[in-house]
N, CA, C and O atoms as a CHARMM CRD file, in Angstrom:
* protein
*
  304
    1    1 UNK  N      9.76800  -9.82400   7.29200 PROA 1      0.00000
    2    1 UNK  CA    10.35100  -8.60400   6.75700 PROA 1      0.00000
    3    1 UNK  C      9.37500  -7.44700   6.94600 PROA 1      0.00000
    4    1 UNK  O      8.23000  -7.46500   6.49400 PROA 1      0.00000
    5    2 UNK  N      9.78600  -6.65700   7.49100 PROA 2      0.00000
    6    2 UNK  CA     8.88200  -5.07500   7.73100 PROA 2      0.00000
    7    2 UNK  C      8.57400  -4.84500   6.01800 PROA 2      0.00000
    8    2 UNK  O      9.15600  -5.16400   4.98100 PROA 2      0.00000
    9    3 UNK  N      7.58000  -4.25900   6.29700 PROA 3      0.00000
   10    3 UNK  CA     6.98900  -3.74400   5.06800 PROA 3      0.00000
   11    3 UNK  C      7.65100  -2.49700   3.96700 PROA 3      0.00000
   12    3 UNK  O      7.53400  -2.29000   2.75900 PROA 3      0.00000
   13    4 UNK  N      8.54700  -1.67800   5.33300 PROA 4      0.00000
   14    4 UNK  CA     9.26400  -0.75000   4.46800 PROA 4      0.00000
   15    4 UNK  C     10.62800  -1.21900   3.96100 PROA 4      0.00000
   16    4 UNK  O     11.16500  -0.36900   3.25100 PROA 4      0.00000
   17    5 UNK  N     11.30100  -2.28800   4.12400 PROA 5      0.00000
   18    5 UNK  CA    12.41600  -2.96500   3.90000 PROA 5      0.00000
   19    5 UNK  C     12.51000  -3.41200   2.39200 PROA 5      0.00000
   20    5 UNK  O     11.52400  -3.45900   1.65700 PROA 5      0.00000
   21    6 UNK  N     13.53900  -3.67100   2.07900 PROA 6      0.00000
   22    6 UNK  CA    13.51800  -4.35300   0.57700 PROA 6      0.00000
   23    6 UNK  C     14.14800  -3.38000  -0.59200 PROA 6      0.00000
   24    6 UNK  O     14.42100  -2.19600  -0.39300 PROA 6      0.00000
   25    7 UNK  N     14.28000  -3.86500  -1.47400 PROA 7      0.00000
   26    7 UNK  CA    14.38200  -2.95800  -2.70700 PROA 7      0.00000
   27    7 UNK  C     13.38300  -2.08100  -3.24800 PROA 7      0.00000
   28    7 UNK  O     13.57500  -1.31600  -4.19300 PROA 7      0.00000
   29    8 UNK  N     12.39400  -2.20900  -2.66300 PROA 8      0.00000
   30    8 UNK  CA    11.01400  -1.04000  -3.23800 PROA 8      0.00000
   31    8 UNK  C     10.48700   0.03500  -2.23100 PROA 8      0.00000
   32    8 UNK  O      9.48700   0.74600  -2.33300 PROA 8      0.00000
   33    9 UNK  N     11.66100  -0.04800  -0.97300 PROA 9      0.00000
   34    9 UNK  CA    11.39600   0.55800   0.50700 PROA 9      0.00000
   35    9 UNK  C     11.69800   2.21300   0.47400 PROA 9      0.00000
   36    9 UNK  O     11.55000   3.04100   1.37200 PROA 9      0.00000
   37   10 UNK  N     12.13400   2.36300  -0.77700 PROA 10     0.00000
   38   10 UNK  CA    12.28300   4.08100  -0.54500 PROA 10     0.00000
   39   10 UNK  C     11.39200   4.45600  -0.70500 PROA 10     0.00000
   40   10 UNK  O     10.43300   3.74500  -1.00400 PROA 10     0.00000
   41   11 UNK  N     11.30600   6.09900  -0.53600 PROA 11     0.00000
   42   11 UNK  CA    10.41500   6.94800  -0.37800 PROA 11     0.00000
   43   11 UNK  C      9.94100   7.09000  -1.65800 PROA 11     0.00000
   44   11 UNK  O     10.80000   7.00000  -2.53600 PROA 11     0.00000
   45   12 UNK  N      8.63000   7.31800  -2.06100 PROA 12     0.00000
   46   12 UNK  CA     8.14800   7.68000  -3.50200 PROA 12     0.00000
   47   12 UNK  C      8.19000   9.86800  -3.93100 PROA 12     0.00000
   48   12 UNK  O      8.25900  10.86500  -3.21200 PROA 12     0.00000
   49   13 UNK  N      8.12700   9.70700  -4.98200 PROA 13     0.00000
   50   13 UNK  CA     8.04400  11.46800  -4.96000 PROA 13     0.00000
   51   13 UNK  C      6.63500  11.22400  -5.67000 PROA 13     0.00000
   52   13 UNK  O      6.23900  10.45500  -6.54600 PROA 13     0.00000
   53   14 UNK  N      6.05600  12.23500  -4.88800 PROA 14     0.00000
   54   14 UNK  CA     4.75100  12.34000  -5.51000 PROA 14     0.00000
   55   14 UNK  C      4.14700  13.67500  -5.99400 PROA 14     0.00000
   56   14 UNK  O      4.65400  14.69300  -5.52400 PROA 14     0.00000
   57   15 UNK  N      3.00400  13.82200  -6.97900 PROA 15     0.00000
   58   15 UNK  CA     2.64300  14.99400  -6.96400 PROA 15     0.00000
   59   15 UNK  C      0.97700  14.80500  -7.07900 PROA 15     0.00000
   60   15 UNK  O      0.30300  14.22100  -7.92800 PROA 15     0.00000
   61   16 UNK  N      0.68400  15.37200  -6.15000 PROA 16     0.00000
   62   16 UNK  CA    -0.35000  15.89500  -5.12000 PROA 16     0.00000
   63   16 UNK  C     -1.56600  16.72200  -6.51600 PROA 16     0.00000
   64   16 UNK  O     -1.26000  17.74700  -7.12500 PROA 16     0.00000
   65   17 UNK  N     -3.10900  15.81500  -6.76300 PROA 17     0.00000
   66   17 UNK  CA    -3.39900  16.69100  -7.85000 PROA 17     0.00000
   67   17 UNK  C     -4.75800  16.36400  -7.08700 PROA 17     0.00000
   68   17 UNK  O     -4.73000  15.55400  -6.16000 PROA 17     0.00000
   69   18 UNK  N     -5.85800  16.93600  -7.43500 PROA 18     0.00000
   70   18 UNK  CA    -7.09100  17.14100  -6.86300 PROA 18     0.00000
   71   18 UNK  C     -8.19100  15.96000  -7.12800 PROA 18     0.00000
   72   18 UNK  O     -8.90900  15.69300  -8.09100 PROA 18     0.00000
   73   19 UNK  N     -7.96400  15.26100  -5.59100 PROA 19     0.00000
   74   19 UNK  CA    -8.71500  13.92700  -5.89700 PROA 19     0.00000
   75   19 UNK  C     -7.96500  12.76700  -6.59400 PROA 19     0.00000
   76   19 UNK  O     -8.56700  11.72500  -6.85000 PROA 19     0.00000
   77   20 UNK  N     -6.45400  12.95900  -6.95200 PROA 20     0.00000
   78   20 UNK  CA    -5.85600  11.67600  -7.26300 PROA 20     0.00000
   79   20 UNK  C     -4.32300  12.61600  -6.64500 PROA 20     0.00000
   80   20 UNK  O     -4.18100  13.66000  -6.00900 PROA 20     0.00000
   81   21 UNK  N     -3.47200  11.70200  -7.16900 PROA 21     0.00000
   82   21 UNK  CA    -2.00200  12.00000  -7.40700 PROA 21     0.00000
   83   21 UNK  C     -0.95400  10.91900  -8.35300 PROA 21     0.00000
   84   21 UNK  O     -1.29600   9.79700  -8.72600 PROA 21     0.00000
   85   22 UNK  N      0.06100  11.40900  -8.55900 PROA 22     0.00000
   86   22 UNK  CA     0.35000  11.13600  -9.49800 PROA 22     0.00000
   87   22 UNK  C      2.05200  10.86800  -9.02000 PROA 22     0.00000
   88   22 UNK  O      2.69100  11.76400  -8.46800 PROA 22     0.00000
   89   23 UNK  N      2.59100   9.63400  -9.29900 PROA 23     0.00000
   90   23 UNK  CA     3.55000   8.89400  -8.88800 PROA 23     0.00000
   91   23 UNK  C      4.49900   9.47500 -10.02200 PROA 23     0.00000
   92   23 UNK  O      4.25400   9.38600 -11.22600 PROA 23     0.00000
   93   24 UNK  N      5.70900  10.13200  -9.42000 PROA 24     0.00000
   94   24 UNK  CA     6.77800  11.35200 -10.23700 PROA 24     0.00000
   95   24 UNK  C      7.86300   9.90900  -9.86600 PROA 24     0.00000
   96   24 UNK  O      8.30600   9.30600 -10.84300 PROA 24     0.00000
   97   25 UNK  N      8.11500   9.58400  -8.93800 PROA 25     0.00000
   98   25 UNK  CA     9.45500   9.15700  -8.83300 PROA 25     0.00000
   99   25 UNK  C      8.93800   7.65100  -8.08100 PROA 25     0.00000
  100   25 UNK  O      8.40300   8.02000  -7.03500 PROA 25     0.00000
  101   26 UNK  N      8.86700   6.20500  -8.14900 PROA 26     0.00000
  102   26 UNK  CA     8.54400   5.18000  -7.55500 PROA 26     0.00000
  103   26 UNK  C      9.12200   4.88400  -6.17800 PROA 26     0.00000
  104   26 UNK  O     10.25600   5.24100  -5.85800 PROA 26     0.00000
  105   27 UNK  N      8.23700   4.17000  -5.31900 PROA 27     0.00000
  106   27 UNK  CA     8.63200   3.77200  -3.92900 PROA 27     0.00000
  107   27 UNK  C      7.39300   3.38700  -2.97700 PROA 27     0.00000
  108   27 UNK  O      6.35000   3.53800  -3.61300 PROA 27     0.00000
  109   28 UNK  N      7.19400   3.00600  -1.85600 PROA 28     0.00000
  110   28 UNK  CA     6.46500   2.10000  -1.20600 PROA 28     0.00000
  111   28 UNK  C      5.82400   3.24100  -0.48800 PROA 28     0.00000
  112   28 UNK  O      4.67400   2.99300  -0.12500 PROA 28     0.00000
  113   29 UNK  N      6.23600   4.32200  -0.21800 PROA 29     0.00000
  114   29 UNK  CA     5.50500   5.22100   0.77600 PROA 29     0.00000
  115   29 UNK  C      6.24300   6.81000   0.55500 PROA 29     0.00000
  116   29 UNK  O      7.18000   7.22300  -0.12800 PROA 29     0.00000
  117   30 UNK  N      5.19100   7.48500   1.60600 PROA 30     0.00000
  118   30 UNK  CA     5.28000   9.22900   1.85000 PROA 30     0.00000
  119   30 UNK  C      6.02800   9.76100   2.71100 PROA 30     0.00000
  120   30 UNK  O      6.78800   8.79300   2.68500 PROA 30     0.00000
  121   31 UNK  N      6.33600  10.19200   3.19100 PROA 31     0.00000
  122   31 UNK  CA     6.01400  10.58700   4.64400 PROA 31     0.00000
  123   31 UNK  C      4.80000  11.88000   4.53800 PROA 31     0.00000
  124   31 UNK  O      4.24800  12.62200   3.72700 PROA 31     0.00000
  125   32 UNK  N      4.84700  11.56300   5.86700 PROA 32     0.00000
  126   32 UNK  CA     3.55300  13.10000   6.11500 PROA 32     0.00000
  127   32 UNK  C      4.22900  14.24200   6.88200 PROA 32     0.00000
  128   32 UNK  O      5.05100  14.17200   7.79600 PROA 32     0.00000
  129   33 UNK  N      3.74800  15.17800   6.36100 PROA 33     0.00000
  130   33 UNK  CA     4.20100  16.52800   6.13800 PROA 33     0.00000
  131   33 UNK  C      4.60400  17.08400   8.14000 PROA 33     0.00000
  132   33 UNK  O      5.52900  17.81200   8.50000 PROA 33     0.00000
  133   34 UNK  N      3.73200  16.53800   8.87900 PROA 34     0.00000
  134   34 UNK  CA     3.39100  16.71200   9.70500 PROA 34     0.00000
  135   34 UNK  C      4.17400  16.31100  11.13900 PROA 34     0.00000
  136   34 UNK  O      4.48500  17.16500  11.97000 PROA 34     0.00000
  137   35 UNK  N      4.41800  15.00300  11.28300 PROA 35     0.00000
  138   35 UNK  CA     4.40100  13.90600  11.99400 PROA 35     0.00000
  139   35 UNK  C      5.81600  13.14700  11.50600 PROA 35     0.00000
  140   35 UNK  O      6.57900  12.66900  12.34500 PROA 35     0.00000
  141   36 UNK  N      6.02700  13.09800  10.39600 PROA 36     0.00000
  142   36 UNK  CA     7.45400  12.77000   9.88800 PROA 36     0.00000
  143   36 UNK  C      6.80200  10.78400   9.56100 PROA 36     0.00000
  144   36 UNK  O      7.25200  10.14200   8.61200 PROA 36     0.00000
  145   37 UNK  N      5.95600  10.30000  10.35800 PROA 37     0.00000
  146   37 UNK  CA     5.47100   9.06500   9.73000 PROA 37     0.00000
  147   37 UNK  C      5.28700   8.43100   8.49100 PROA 37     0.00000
  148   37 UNK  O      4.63000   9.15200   7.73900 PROA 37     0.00000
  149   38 UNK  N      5.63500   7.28800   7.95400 PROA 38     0.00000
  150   38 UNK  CA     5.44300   6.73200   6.58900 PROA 38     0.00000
  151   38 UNK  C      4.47200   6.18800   6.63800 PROA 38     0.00000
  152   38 UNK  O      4.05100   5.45600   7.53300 PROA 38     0.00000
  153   39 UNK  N      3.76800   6.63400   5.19300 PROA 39     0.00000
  154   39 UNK  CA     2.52700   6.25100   4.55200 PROA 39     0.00000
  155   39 UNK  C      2.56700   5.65600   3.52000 PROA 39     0.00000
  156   39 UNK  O      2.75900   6.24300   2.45600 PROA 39     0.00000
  157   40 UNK  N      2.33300   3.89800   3.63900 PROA 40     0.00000
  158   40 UNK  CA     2.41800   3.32300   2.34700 PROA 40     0.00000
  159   40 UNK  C      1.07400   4.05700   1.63500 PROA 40     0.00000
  160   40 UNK  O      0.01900   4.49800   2.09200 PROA 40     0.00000
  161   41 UNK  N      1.71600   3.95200   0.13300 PROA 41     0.00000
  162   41 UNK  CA     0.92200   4.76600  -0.60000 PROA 41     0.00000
  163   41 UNK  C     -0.41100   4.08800  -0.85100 PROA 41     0.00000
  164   41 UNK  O     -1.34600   4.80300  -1.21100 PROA 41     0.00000
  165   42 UNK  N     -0.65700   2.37300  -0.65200 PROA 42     0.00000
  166   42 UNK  CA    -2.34100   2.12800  -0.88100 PROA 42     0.00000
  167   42 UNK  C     -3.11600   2.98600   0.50600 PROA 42     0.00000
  168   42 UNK  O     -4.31900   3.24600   0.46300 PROA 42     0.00000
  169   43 UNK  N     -2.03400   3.46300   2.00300 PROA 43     0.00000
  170   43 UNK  CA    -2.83200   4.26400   2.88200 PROA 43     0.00000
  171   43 UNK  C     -2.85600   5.76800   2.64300 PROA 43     0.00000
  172   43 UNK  O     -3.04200   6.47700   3.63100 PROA 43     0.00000
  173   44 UNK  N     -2.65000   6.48100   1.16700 PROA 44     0.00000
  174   44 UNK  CA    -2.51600   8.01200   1.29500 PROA 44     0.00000
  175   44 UNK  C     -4.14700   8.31300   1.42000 PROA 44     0.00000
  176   44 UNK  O     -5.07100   7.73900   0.84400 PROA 44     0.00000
  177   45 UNK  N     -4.16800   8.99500   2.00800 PROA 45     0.00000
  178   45 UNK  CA    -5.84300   9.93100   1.87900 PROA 45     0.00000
  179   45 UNK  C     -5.91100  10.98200   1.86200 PROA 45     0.00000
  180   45 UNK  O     -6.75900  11.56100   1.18300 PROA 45     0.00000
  181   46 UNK  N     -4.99100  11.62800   2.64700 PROA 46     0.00000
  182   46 UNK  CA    -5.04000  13.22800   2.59400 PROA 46     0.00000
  183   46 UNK  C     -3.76100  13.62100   2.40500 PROA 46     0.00000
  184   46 UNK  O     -2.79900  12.99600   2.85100 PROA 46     0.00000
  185   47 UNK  N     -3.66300  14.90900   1.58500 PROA 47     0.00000
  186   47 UNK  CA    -2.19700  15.71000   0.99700 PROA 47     0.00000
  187   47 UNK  C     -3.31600  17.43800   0.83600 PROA 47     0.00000
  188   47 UNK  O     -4.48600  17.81900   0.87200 PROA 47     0.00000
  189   48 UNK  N     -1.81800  17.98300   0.64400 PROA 48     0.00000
  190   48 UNK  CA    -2.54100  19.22400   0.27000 PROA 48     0.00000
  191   48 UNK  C     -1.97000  19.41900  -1.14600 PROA 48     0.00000
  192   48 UNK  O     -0.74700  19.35800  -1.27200 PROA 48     0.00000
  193   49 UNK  N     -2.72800  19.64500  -2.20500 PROA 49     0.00000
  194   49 UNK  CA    -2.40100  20.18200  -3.56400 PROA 49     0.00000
  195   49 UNK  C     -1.43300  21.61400  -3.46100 PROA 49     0.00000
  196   49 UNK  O     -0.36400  21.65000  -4.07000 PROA 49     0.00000
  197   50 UNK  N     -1.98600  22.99600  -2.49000 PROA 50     0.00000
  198   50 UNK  CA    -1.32600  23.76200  -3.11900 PROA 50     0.00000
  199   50 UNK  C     -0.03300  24.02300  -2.23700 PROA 50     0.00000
  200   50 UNK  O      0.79900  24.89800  -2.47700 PROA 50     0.00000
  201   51 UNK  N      0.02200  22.77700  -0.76400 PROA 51     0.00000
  202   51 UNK  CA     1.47200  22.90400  -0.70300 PROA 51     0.00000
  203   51 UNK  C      2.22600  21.23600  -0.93800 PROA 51     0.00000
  204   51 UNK  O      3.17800  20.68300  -0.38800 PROA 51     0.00000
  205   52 UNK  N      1.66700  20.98700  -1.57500 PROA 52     0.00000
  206   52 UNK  CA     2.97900  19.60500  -2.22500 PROA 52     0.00000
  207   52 UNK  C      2.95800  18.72000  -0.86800 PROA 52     0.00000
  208   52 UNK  O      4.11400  18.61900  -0.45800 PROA 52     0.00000
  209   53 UNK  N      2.00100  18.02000  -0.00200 PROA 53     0.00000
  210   53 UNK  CA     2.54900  17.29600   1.34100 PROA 53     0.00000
  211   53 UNK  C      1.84900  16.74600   1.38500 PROA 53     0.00000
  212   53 UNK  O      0.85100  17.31500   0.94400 PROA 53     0.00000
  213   54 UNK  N      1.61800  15.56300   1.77300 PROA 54     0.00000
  214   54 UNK  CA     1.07200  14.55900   2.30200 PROA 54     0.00000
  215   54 UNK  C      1.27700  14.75700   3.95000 PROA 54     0.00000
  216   54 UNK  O      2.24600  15.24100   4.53400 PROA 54     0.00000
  217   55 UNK  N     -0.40300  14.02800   4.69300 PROA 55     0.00000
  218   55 UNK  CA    -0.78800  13.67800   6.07900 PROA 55     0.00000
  219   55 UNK  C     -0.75000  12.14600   6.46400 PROA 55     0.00000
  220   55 UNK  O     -0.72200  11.28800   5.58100 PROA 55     0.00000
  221   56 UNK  N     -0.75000  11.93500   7.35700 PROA 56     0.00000
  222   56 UNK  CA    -0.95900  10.45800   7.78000 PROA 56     0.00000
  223   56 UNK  C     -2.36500  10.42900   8.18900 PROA 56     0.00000
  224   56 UNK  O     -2.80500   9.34200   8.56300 PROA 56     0.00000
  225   57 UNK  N     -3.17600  11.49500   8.17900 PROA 57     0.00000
  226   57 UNK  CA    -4.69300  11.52100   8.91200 PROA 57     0.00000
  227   57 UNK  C     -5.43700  12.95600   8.63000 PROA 57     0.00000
  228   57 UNK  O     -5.02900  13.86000   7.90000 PROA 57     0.00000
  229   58 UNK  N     -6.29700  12.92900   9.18800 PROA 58     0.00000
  230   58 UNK  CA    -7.43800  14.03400   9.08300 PROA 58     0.00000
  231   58 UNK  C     -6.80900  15.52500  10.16900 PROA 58     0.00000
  232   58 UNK  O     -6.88800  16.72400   9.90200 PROA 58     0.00000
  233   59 UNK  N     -6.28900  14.94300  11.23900 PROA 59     0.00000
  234   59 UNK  CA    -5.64100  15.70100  12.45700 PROA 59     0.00000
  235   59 UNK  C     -4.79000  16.19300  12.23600 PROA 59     0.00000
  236   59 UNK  O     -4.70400  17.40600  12.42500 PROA 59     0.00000
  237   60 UNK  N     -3.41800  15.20000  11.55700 PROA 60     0.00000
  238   60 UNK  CA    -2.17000  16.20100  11.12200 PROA 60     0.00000
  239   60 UNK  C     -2.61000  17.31700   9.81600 PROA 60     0.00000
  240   60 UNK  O     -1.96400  18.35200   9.64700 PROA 60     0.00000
  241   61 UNK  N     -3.88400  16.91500   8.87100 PROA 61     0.00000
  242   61 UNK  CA    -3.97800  17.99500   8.01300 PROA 61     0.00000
  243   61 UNK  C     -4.49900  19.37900   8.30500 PROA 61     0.00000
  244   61 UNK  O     -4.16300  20.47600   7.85800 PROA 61     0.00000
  245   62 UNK  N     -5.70100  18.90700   9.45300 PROA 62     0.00000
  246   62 UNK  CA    -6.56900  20.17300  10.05700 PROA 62     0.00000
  247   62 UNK  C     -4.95600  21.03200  10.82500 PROA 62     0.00000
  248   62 UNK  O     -4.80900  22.25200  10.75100 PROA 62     0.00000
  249   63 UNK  N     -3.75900  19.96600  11.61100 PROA 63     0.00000
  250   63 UNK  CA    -3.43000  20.85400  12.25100 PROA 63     0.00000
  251   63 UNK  C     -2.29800  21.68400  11.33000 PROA 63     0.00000
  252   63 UNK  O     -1.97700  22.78200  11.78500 PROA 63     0.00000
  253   64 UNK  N     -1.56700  21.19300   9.88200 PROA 64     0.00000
  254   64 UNK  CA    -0.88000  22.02400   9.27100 PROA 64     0.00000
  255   64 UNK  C     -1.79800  23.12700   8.42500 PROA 64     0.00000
  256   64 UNK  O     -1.22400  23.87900   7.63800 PROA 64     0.00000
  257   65 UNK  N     -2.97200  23.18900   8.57500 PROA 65     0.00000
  258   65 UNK  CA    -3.82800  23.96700   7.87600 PROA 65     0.00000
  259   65 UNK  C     -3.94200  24.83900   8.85200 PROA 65     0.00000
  260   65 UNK  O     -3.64700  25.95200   8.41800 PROA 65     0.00000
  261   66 UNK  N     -4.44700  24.88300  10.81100 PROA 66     0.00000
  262   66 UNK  CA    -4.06500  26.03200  11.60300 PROA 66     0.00000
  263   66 UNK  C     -2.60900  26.67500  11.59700 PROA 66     0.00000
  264   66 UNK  O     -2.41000  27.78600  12.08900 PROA 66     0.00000
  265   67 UNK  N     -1.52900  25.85500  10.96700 PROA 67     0.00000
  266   67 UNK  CA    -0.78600  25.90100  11.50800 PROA 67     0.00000
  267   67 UNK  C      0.19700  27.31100  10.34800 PROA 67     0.00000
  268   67 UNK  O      1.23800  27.95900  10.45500 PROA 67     0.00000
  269   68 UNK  N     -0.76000  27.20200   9.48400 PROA 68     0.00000
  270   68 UNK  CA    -0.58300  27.82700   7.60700 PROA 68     0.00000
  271   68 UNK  C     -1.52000  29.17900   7.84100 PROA 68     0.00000
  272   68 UNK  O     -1.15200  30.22800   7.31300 PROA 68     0.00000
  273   69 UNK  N     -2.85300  29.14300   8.71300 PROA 69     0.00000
  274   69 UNK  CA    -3.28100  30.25300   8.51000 PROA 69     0.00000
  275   69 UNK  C     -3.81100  29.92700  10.17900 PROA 69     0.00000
  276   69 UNK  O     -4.59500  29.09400  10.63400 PROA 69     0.00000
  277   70 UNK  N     -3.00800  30.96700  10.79400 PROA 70     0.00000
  278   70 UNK  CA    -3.47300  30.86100  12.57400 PROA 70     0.00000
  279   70 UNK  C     -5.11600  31.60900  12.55200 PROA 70     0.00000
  280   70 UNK  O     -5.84400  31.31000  13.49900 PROA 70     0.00000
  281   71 UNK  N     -5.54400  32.34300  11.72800 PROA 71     0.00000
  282   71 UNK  CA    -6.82800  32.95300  12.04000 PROA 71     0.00000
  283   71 UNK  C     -8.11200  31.61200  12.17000 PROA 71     0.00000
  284   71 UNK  O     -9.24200  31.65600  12.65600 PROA 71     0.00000
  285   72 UNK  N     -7.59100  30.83200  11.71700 PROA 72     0.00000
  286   72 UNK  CA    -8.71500  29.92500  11.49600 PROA 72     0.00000
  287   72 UNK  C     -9.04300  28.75300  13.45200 PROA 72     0.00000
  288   72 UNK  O     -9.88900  27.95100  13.85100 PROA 72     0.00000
  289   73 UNK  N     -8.25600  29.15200  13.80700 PROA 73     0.00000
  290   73 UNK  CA    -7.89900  29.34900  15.82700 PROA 73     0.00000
  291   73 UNK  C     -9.46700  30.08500  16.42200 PROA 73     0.00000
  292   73 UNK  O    -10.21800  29.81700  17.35900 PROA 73     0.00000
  293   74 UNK  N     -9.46700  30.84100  15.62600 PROA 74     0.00000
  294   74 UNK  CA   -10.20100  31.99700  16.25200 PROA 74     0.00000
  295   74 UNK  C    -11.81900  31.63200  15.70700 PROA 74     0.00000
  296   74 UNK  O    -12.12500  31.66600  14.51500 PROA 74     0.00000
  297   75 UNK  N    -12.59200  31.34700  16.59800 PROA 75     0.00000
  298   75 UNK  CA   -14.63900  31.27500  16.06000 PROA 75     0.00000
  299   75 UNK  C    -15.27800  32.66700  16.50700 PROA 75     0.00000
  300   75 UNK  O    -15.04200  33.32700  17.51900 PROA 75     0.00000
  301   76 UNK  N    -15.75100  32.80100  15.94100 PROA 76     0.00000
  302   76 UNK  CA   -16.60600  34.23000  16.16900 PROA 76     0.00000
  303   76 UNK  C    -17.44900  33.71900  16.89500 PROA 76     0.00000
  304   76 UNK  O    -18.36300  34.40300  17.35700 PROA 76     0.00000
């Protein structure tokens, strides 16, 4: 049986708090904000607090963070 299958296979609602989060609605995984991929929740690591989303990685967060403020593109 795939891991997302079953009666505990929906999506969880979560809320995103600084250095933890906090399980609003129960379920096996996220998706990421990014990528549209599911993240069982023992794999969450990165979300952003002040927009409510979860990443699957370090890459999809750096890239919705260029993607939120394009100046950060630019090195002096």
């Amino acid at each position: 049986m795939n891991r997302f299958e079953g009666p505990g296979a929906r999506e969880a609602r979560i809320r995103y708090l600084d250095g933890d989060f906090q399980v609003v609605s129960p379920g096996s995984h996220v998706r990421c904000a990014v990528t549209g991929q599911m993240i069982p929740l023992d794999e969450l690591k990165y979300w952003s607090v002040d927009r409510q989303e979860a990443y699957v990685d370090a890459a999809a967060s750096l890239a919705r963070e260029i993607e939120m403020n394009p100046g950060l593109r630019q090195r002096g």
